[in-house]
C-alpha positions as CSV (number, residue, x, y, z in Angstrom):
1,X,-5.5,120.4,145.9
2,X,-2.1,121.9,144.3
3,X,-0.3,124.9,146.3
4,X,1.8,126.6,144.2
5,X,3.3,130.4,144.8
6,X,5.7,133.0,143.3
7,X,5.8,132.4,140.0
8,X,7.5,135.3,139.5
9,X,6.6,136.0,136.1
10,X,9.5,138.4,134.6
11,X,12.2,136.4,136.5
12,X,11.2,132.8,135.6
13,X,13.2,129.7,135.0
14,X,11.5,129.4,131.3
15,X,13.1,125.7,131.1
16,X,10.8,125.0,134.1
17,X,7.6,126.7,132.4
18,X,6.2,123.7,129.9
19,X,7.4,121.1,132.3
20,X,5.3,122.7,135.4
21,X,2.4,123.0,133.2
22,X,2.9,119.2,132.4
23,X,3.2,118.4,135.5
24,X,0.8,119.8,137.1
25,X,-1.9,118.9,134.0
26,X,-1.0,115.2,134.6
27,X,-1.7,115.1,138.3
28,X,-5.2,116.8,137.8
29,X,-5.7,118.0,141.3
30,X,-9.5,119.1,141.9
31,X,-7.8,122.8,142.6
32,X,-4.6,124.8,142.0
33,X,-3.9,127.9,144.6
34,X,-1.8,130.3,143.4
35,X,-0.6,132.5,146.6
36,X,0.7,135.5,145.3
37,X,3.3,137.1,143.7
38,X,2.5,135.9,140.0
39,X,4.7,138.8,138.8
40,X,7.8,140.6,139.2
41,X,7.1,144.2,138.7
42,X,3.1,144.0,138.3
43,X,3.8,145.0,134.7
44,X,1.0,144.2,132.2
45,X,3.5,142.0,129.7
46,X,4.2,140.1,133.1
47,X,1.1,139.7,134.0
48,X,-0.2,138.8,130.1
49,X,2.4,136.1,130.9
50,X,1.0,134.6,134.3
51,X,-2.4,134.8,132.5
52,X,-1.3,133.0,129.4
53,X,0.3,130.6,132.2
54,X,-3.0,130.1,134.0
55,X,-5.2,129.5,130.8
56,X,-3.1,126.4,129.9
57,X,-3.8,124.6,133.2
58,X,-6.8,122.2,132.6
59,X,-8.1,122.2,136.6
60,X,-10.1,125.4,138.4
61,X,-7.5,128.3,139.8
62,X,-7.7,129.9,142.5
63,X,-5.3,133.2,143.0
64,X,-4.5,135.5,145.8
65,X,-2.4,138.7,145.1
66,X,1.6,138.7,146.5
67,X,3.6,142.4,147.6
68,X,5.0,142.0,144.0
69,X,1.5,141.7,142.4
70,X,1.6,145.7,142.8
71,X,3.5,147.8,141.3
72,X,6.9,149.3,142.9
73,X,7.8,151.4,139.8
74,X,4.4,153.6,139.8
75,X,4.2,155.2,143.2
76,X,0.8,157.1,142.3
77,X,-0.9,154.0,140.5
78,X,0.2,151.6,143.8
79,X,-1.1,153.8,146.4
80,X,-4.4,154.8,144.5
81,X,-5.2,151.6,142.3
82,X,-2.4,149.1,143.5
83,X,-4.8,145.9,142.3
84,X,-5.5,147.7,138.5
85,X,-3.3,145.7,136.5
86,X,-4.2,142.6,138.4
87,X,-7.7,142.8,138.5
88,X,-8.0,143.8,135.0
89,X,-5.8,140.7,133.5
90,X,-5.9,137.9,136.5
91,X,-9.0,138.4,138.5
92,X,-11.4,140.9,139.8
93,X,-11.7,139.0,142.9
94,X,-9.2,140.0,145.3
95,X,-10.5,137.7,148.1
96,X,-12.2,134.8,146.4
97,X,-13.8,131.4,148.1
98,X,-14.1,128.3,147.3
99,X,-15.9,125.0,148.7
100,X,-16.4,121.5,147.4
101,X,-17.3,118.3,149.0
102,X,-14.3,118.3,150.8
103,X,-12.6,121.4,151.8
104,X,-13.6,125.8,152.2
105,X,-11.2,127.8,151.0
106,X,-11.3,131.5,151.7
107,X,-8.4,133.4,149.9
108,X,-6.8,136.2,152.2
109,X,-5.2,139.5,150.8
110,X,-2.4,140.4,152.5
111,X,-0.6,143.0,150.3
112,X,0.3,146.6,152.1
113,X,0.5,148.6,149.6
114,X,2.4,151.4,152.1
115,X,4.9,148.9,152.4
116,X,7.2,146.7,150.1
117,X,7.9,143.8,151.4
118,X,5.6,143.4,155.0
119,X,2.1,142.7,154.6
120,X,-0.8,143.0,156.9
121,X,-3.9,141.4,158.5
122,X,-6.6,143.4,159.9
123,X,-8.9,142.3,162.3
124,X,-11.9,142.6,159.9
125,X,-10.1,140.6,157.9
126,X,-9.9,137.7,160.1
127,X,-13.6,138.2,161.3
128,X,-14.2,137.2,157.6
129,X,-12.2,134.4,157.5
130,X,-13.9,132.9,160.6
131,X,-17.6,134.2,159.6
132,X,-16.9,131.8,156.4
133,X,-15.8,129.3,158.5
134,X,-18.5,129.2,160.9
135,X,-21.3,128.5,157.6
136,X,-19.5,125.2,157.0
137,X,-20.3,123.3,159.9
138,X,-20.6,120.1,158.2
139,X,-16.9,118.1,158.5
140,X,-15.4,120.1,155.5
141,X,-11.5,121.1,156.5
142,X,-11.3,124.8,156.5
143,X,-8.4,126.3,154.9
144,X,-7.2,130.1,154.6
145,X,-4.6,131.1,151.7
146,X,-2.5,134.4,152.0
147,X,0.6,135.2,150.4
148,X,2.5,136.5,154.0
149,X,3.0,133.8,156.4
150,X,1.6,134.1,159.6
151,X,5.0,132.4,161.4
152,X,8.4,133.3,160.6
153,X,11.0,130.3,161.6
154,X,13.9,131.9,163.6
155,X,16.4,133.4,161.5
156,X,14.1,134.7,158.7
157,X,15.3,138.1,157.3
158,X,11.5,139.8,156.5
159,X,9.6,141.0,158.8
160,X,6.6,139.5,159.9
161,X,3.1,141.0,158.5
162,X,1.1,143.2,160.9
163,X,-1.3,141.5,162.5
164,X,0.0,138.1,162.2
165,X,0.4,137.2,165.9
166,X,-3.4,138.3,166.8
167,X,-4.6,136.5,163.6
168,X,-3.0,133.4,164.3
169,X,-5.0,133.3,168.0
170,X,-8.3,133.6,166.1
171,X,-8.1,131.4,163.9
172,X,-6.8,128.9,166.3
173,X,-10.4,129.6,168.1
174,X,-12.5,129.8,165.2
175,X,-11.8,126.6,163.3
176,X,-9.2,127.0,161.1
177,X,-7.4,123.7,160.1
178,X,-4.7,124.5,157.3
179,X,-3.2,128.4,155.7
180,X,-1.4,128.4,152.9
181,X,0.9,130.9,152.1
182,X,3.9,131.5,149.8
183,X,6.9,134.8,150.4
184,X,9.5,133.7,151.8
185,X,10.7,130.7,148.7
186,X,11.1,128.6,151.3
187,X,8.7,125.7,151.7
188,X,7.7,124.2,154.7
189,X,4.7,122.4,156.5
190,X,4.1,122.8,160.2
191,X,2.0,123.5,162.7
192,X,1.4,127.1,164.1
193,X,3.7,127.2,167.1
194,X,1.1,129.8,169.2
195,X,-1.9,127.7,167.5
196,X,-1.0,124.2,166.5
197,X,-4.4,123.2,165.5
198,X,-3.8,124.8,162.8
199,X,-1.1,123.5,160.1
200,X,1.2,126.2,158.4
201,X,1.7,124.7,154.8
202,X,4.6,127.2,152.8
203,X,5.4,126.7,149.4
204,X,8.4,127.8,147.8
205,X,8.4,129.2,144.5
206,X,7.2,127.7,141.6
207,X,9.4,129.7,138.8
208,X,11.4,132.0,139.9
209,X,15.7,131.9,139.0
210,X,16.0,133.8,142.8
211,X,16.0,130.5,144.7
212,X,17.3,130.4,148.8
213,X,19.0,127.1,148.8
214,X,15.9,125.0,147.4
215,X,15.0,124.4,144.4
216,X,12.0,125.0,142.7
217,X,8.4,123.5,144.3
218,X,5.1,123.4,144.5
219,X,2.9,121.3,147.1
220,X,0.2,118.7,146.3
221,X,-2.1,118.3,149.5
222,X,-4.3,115.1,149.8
223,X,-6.7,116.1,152.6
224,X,-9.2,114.2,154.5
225,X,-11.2,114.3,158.0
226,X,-8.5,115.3,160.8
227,X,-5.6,114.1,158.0
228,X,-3.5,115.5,155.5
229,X,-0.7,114.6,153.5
230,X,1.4,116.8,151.5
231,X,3.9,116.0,148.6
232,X,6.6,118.5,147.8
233,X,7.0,118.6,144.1
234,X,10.6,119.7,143.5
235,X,12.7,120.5,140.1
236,X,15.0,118.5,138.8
237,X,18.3,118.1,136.6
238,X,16.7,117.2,133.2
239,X,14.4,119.6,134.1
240,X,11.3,117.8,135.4
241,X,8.8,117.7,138.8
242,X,9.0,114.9,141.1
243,X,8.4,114.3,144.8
244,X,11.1,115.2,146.7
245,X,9.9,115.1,150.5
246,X,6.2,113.8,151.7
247,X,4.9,115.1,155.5
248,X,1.8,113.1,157.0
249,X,-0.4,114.7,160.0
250,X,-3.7,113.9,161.9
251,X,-5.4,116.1,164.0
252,X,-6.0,114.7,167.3
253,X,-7.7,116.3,170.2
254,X,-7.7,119.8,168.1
255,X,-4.0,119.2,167.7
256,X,-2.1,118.5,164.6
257,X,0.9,115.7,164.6
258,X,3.7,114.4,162.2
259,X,2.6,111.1,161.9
C-alpha cells in the first residue's frame, strides 16, 4: 500500500508532478491512500487538477478529504455544502472502505468545517471505525486513514483535532493496528504513545513547494501478520523518488516495536 498526502494542488512543485506519477506507476502498490488536502483552496481548476492527477495512476485510489479540501474563500458554500466541489470532481464517498486479502481500510473524515485548521473526531465516528473492524475477524491488519493526526509530537504548532485523545483509547481497545494520516508535512512512523498497539504512520506532503525542513515524500507500507515495514520515498536533486529512510516493527504481545 502507497501513503501519500497533501498534494496541494494550486501550490505544487510541477517538476515533481510527472516524476511522482512515474514513480509511483513503477512500484505498482495494490493501493494508493490519498489523506487529504488534494487542494489548496478547494477550487474546481484545483481540484480538475488532482483529478487529472489521480486518473494517470494505473493502481486503485483511495481518498479522504484534508481542512483545505473545503473551501476558505466561500463562507456560505463551506458551512452549507463544504464537500460540493469535492464530491462532485474527486469522490462522492467521503468515508470510503476498503478490504483485500490482506489488510481493511476504513477512511476517516476529519474536516471541521467551523474551523480552519483543527479537525475533529466524534464518538460516532470512532464507533464506525471499530464496528468495521470487528467484521474482519479473520487476521487481516486493520488500518484507519484520516487527514488530522491523532498525536502531536511536542513542539508542533497546530492544535490537536477534537476528540483525538478519547479516539486514540478506542481504538487501542477495539483492534486497530495502523492510522494513517497526513497535516502536519511532516512524516513520521510511530507508535501511539497513550495506545502503542497501534502504529501512527504520517506522511509528509507529496507536492506541495511549503515544505518544513523535509522534503517532499510519500510512504510505501509492506504489511504482513503483526509486521510492517515502511519505506519513505523522498525527492531528490535531479528531481526524482527514492528511499530515503526505512522503519521495521512487529507487534508483540499487542505492542508494536522498532525492530
Amino acid at each position: 500500500m502507497l501513503h501519500i498526502s497533501d498534494l496541494h494542488f494550486g501550490r505544487t512543485r510541477e517538476d515533481l508532478l510527472d516524476p511522482l506519477i512515474e514513480t509511483i506507476n513503477a512500484l505498482s502498490p495494490d493501493l494508493v491512500a490519498f489523506s487529504g488536502d488534494l487542494t489548496q483552496r478547494a477550487r474546481e481548476s484545483q481540484f480538475a487538477q488532482a483529478a487529472e492527477f489521480i486518473s494517470r495512476l494505473t493502481p486503485p485510489v483511495f481518498t479522504v478529504p484534508g481542512n483545505h479540501d473545503t473551501p476558505i474563500d466561500n463562507p456560505w458554500l463551506r458551512f452549507v455544502k463544504p464537500f460540493h466541489r469535492y464530491q462532485k470532481i474527486i469522490s462522492e464517498d467521503l468515508e470510503p472502505e476498503y478490504a483485500d486479502e490482506e489488510v481493511a481500510l476504513v477512511g476517516v473524515n476529519t474536516v471541521n468545517r467551523f474551523a480552519w485548521q483543527s479537525g475533529k473526531i466524534s464518538r460516532r465516528t470512532i464507533r464506525r471505525i471499530c464496528d468495521a473492524f470487528s467484521e474482519v475477524k479473520d487476521g487481516r491488519t486493520h488500518l484507519a486513514m484520516m487527514h488530522h493526526p491523532l498525536e502531536h509530537d511536542p513542539g508542533t504548532e497546530k492544535r490537536l483535532m477534537r476528540g483525538a485523545r478519547a479516539a486514540v483509547a478506542c481504538l487501542g481497545r477495539c483492534g486497530a493496528d495502523v492510522v494513517l494520516s497526513g497535516h502536519l508535512h511532516n512524516a513520521a512512523v510511530a507508535p501511539l504513545t497513550a495506545a502503542p498497539g497501534v502504529l501512527l504512520v504520517q506522511a509528509g506532503t507529496g507536492l506541495s513547494s511549503r515544505l518544513r525542513e523535509e522534503t517532499n515524500n510519500f510512504n510505501l507500507l509492506h504489511i504482513a501478520p503483526d509486521a510492517i515495514k515502511v519505506e519513505r520515498y523522498g525527492a531528490e536533486d535531479r528531481p526524482r523518488f527514492g528511499i530515503i529512510q526505512t522503519a521495521r516493527f512487529a507487534k508483540t504481545k499487542g505492542v508494536w516495536r522498532e525492530v
